[in-house]
N, C-alpha and C positions, 0 to 999 in steps of 0.2 A: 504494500500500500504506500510505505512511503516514497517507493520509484515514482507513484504514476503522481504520487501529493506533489512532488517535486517540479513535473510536467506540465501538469493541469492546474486548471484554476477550481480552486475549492468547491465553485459551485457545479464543476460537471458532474453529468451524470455517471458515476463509477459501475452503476449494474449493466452496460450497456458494453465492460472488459467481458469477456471470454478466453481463460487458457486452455490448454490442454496440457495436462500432466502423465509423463512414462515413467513409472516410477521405477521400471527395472531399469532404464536407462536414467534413471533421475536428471531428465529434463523438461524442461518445462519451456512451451510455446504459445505465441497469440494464435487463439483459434481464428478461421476466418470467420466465425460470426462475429468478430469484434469490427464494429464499421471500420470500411480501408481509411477515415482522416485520422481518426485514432490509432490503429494500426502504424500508418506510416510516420507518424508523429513518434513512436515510444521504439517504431523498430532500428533504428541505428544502435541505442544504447541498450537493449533491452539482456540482447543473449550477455553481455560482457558483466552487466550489473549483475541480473539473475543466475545465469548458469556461467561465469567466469570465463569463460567462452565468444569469441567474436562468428561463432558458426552462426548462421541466417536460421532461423525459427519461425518465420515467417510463416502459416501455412497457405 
C-alpha cells in the first residue's frame, strides 16, 4: 500500500488495483484488470520495489 500511497493521490480509488500472486514463485504482478492509466503509471517501478527485480510483471 505504501508503493501505490506514494504514487497516487490519496483520494484514488485503490479497489480498482488488481495483482496476481504465484506464490511458489513468490511473485507478485499487476493483473490486467487493473485499468492500463494505473497500470502504466506504477509499472516502471513496481517489479524492483515489490519483487526486487527489474523483470516486466506486466500482465
Amino acid at each position: 500500500m505504501r508503493f501505490l500511497l506514494s504514487r497516487f493521490d490519496v483520494d484514488t480509488d485503490f479497489t480498482s488495483f488488481y495483482f496476481d500472486v504465484n506464490v511458489d514463485k513468490q511473485w507478485v504482478s499487476i493483473s490486467d484488470k487493473t485499468p492500463k492509466e494505473y497500470a502504466l503509471k506504477i509499472s516502471t517501478d513496481f517489479d524492483q520495489a515489490i519483487n526486487g527485480s527489474s523483470f516486466s510483471s506486466v500482465a
